[in-house]
C-alpha positions in Angstrom: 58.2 70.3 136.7 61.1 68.9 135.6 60.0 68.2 132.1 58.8 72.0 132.3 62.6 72.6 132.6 63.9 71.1 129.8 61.5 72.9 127.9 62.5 76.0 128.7 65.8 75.0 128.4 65.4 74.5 125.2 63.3 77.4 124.0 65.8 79.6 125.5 68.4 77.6 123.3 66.4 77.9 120.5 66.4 81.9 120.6 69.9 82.0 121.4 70.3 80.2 118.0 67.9 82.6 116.3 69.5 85.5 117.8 72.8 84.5 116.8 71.8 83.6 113.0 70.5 87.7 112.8 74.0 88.5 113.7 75.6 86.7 111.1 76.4 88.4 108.1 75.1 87.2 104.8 77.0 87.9 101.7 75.5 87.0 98.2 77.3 87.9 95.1 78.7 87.9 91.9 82.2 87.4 90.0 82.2 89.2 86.6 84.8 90.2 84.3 85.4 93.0 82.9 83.0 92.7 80.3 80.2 91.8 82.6 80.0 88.1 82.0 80.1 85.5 85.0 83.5 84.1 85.9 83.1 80.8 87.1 85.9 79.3 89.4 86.7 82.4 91.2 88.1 81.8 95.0 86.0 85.0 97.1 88.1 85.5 100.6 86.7 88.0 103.4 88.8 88.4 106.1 88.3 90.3 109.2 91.7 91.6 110.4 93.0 88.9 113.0 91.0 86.5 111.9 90.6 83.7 109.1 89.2 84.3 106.2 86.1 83.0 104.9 85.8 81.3 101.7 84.1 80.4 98.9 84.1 79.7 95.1 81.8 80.7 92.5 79.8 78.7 90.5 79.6 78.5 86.2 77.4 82.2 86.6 79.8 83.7 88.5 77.7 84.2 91.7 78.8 82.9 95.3 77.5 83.1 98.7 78.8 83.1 102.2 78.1 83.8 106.0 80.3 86.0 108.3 80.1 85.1 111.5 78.9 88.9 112.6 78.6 92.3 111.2 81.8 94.6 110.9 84.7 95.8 108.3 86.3 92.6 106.4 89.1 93.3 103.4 87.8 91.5 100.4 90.3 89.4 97.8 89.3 87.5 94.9 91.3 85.6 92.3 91.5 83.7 89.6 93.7 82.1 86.8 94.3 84.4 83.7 93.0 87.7 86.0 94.4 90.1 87.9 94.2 89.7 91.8 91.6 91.7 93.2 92.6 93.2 97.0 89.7 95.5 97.9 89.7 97.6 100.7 87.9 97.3 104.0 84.2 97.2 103.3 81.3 97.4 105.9 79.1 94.2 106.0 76.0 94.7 107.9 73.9 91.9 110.1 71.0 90.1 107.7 71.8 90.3 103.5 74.5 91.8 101.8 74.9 92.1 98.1 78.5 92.0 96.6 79.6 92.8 93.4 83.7 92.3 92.0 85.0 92.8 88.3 88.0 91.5 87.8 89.9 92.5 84.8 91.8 89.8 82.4 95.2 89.8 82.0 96.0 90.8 78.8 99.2 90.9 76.7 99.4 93.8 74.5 101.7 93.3 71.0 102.6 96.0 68.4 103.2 94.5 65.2 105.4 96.8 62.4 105.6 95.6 59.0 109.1 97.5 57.3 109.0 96.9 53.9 112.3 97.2 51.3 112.0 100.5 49.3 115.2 100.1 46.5 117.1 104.4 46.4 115.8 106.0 43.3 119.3 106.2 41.6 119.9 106.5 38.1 123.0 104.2 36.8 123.2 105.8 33.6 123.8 109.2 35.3 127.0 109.2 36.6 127.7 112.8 38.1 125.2 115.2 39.8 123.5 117.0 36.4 121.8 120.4 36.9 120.6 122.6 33.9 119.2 125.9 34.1 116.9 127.8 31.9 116.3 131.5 30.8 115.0 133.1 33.9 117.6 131.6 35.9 120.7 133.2 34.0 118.6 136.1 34.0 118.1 135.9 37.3 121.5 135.6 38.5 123.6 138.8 40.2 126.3 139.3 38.6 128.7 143.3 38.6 127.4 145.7 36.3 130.0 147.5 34.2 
């Protein structure tokens, strides 16, 4: 009887184990840029509000994995050097798999560059007053008081 007992025991603890791995939260994903390709290195937090986060880094393709400890709304950060932060809002993760995706976009310094170039005045030295001539139709043209 009293091996009978311990076997029970640990059946039931055995389904209490199972039970509480289908509440967990799986999270599988990926860290791309903003291209698409894989970033390697990124650090992935979710973080339930009150609680510590849950970590994890992703590997040379970009993709990651982690386990919440049960379903519900966690705010998602991920970062990296030579990216901008990404702070997503809450997002619903539900019991069993989840799939994740996050871009992040590179931080990038945009330059102008201007090239001014020396143009010299187009001045005549040999001229050294302003020089106008006129021609036929412009005499003719001008008003002048009829006698």
């Amino acid at each position: 009887m009293r091996h009978g007992g311990v076997a029970a025991r640990m059946c039931l603890a055995g389904v209490a184990a199972c039970a509480a791995l289908h509440a967990q939260a799986l999270v599988a994903g990926r860290v791309v840029d903003d291209t698409g390709a894989g970033v390697a290195g990124a650090r992935i937090e979710i973080r339930e509000p009150g609680a510590a986060p849950v970590s994890a880094s992703s590997d040379l393709a970009g993709n990651f994995s982690l386990a919440l400890p049960h379903e519900g709304e966690y705010a998602i950060r991920a970062e990296r050097l030579g990216f901008f932060v990404y702070q997503g809002a809450a997002q619903r993760f539900a019991a069993g798999p989840n799939q994740l995706t996050i871009t992040l976009n590179h931080l990038q310094e945009y330059t102008e560059r201007v090239d001014v170039t020396y143009s010299p005045p187009a001045i005549d030295p040999q001229q050294v007053s302003d020089h106008k001539e006129l021609d036929n139709a412009e005499i003719q043209a001008i008003p002048f008081p009829a006698p």
